[in-house]
C-alpha positions as protocol buffer text, in pm:
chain_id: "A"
residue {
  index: 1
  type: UNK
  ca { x: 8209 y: 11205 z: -16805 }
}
residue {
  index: 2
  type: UNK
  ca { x: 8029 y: 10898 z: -16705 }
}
residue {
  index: 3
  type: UNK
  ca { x: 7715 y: 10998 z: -16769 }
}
residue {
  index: 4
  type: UNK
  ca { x: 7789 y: 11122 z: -17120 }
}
residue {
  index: 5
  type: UNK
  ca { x: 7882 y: 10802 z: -17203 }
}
residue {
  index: 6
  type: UNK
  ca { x: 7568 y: 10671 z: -17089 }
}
residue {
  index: 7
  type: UNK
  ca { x: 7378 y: 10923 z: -17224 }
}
residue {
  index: 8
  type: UNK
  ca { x: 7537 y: 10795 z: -17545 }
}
residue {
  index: 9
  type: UNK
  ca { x: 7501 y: 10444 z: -17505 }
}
residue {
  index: 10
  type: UNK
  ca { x: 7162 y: 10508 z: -17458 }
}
residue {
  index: 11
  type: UNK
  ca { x: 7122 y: 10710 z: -17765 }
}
residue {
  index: 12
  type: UNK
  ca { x: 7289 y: 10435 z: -17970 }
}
residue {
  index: 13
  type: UNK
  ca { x: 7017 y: 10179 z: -17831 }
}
residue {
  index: 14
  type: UNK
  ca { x: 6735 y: 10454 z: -17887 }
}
residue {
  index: 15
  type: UNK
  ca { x: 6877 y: 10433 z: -18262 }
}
residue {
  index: 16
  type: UNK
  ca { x: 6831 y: 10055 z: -18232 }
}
residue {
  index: 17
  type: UNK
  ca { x: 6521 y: 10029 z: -18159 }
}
residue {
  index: 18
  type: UNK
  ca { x: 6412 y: 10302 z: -18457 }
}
residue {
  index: 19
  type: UNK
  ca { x: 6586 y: 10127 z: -18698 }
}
residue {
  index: 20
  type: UNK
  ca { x: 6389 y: 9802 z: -18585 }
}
residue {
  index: 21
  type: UNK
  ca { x: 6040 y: 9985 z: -18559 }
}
residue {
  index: 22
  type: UNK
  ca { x: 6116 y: 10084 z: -18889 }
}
residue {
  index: 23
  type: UNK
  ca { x: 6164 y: 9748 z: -19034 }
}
residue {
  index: 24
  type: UNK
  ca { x: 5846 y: 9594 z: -18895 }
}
residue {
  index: 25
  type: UNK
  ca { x: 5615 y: 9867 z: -18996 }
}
residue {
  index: 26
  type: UNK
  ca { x: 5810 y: 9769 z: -19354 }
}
residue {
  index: 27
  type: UNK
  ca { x: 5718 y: 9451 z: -19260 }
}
residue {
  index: 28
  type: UNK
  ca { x: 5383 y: 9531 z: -19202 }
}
residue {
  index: 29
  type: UNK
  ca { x: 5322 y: 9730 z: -19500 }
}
residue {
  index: 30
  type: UNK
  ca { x: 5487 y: 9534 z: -19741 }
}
residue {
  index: 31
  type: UNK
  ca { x: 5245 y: 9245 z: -19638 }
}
residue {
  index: 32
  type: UNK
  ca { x: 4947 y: 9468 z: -19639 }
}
residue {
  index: 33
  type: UNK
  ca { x: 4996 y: 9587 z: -19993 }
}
residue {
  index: 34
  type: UNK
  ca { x: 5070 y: 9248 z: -20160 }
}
residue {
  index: 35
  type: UNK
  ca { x: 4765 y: 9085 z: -19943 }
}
residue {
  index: 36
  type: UNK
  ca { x: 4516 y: 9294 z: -19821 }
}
residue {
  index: 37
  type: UNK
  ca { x: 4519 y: 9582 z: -20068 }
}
residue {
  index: 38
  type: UNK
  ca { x: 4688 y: 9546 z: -20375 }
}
residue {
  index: 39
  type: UNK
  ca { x: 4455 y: 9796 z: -20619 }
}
residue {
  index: 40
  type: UNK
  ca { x: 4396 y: 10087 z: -20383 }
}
residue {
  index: 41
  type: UNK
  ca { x: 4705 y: 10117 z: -20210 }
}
residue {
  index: 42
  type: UNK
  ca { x: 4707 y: 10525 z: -20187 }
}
residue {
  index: 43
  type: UNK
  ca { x: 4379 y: 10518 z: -20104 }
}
residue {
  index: 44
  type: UNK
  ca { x: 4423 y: 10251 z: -19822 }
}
residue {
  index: 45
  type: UNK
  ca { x: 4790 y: 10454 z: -19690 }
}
residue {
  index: 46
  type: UNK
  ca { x: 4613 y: 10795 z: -19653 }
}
residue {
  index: 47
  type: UNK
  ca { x: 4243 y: 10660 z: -19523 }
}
residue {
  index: 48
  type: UNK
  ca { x: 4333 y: 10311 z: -19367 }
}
residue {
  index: 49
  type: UNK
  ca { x: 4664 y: 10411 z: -19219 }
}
residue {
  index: 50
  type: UNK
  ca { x: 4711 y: 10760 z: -19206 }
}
residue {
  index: 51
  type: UNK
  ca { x: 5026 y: 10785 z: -19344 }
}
residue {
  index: 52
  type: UNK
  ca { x: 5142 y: 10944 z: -19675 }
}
residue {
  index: 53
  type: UNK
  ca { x: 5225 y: 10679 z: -19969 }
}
residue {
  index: 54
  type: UNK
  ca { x: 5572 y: 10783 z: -19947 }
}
residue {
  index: 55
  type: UNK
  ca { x: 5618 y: 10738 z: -19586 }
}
residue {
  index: 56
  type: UNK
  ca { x: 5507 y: 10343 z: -19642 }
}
residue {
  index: 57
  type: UNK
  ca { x: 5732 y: 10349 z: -19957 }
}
residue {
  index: 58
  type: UNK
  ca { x: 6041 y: 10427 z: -19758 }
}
residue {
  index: 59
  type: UNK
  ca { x: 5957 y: 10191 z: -19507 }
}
residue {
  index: 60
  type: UNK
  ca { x: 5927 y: 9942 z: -19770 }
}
residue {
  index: 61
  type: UNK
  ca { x: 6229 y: 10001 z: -19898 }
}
residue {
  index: 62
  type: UNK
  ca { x: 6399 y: 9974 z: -19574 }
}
residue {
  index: 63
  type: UNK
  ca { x: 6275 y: 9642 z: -19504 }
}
residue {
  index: 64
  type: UNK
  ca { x: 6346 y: 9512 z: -19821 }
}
residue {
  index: 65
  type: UNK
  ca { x: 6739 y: 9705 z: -19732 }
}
residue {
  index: 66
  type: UNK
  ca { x: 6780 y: 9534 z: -19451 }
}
residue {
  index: 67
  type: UNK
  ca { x: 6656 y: 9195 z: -19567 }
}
residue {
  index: 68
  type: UNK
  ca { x: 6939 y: 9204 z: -19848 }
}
residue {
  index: 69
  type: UNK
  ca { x: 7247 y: 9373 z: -19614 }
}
residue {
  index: 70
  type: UNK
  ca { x: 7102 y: 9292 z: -19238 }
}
residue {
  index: 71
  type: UNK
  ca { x: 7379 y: 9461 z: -19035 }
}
residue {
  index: 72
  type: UNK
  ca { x: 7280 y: 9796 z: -19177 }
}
residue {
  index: 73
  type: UNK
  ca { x: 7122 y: 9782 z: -18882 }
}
residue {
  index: 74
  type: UNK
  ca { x: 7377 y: 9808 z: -18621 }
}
residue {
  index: 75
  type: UNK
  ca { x: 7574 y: 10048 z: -18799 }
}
residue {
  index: 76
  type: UNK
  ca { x: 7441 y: 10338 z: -18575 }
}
residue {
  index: 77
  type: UNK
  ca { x: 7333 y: 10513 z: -18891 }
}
residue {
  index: 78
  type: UNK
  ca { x: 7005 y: 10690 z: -18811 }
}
residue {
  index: 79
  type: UNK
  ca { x: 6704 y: 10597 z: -19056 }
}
residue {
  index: 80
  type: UNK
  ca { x: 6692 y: 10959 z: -19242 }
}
residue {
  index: 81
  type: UNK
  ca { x: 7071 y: 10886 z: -19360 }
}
residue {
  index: 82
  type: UNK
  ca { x: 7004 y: 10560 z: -19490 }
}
residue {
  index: 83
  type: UNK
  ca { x: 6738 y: 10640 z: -19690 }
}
residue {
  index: 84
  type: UNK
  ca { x: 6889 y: 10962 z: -19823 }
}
residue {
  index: 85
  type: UNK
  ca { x: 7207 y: 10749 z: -19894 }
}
residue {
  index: 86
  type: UNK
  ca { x: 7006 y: 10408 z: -19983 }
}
residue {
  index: 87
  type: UNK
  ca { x: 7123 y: 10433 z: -20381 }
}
residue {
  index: 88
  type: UNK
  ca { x: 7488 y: 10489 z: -20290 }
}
residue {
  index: 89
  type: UNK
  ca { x: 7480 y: 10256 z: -19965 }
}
residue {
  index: 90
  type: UNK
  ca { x: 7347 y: 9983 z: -20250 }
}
residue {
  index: 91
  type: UNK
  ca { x: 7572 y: 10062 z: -20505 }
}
residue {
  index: 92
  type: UNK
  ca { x: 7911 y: 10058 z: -20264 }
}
residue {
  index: 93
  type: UNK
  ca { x: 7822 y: 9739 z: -20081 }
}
residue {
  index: 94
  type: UNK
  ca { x: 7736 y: 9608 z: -20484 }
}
residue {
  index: 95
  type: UNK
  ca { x: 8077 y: 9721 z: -20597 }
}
residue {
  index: 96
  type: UNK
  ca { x: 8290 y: 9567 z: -20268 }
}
residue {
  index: 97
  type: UNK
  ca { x: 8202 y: 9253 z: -20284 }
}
residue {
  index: 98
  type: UNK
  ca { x: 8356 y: 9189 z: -19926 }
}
residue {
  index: 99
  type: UNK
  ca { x: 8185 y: 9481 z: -19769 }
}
residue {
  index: 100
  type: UNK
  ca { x: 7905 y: 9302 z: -19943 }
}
residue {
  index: 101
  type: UNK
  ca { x: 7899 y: 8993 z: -19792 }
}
residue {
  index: 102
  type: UNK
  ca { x: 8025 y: 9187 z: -19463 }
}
residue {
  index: 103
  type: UNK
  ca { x: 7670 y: 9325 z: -19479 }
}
residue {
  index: 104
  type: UNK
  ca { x: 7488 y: 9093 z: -19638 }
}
residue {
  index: 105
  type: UNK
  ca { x: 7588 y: 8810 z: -19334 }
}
residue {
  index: 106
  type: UNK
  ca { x: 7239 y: 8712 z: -19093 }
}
residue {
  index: 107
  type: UNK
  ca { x: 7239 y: 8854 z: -18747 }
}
residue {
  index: 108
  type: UNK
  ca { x: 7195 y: 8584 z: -18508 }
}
residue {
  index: 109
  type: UNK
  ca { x: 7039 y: 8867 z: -18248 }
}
residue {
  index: 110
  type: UNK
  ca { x: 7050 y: 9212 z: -18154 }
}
residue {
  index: 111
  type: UNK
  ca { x: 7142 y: 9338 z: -17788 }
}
residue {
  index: 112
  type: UNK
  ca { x: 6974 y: 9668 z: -17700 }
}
residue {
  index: 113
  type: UNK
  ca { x: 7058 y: 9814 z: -17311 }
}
residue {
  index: 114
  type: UNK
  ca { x: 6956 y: 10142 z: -17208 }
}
residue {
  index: 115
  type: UNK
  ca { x: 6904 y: 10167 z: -16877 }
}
residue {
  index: 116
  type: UNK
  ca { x: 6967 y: 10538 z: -16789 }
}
residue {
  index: 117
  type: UNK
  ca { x: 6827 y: 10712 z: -16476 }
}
residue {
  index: 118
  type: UNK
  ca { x: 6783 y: 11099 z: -16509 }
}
residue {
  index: 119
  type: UNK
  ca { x: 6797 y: 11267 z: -16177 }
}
residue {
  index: 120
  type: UNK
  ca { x: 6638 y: 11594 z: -16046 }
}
residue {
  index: 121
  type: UNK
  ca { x: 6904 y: 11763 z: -16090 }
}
residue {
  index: 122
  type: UNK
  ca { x: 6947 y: 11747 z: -16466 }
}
residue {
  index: 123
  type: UNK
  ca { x: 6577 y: 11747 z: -16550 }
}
residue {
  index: 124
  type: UNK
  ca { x: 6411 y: 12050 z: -16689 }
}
residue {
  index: 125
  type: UNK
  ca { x: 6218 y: 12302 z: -16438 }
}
residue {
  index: 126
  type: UNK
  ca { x: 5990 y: 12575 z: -16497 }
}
residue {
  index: 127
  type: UNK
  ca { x: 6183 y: 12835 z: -16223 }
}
residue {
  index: 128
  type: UNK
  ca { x: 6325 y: 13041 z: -16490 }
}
residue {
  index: 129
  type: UNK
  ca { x: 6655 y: 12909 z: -16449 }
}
residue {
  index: 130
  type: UNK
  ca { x: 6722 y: 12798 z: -16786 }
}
residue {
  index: 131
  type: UNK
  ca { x: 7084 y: 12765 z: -16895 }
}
residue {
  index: 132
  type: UNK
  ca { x: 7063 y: 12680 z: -17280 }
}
residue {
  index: 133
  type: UNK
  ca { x: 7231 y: 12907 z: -17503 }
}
residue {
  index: 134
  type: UNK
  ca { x: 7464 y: 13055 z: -17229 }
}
residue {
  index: 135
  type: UNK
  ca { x: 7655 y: 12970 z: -16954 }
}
residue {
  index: 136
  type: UNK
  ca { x: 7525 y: 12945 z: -16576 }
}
residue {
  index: 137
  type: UNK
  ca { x: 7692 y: 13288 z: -16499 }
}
residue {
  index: 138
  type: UNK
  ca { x: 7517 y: 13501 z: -16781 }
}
residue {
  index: 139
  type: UNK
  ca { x: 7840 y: 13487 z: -16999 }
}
residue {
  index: 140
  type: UNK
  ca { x: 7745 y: 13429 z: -17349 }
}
């Protein structure tokens, strides 16, 4: 049992550090396309950066997310959700105004730990004694 819950803690900080990677390339592209490229921003995103226009458009949108409600970010809610749900995440923490301000309050830092150690045992092998699927005695 312990080592699910460090398997978990260390997929919550994993999930920390996405969310943050997120915002900076936001960052980053936000700055870009007001600075550096204002005119031929699809052009830039598919030749410059190698990324579609949407993929910088969500990112965008994230940073400009989390620079209105900051705590979205320790919510453990992974990236995909809160961009699929951004409209409705908005519109909620609009309508409660103490969620709102819940949200909307600066964090003063963000503690990520995930130290986890993986031993032998529990690593994959290529000796044809793959488990997934079924259990160790050939049950299904």
């Amino acid at each position: 049992m312990y080592y699910v819950f460090r398997l978990l803690a260390s997929a919550a900080a994993c999930l920390k550090v996405q969310l943050l990677t997120y915002l900076e390339k936001g960052s980053l592209y936000r700055y870009i396309k007001e600075t550096a490229y204002p005119e031929n921003w699809i052009d830039v995103c598919r030749q410059e950066l190698r990324v579609t226009p949407q993929t910088v458009t969500k990112d965008i949108q994230f940073f400009e997310l989390v620079g209105t409600y900051p705590r979205i970010i320790i919510c453990e809610i992974p990236f995909k959700t809160i961009m699929f749900c951004r409209n409705e995440i908005i519109d909620v923490l609009m309508r409660d105004i103490n969620l709102g301000l819940r949200f909307a309050a600066p964090l003063s830092e963000i503690q990520i730990t995930g130290n986890i150690f993986f031993g032998q045992g529990c690593l994959p092998t290529n000796d044809g004694t793959a488990t997934v699927g079924r259990k160790p005695n050939g049950d299904e």
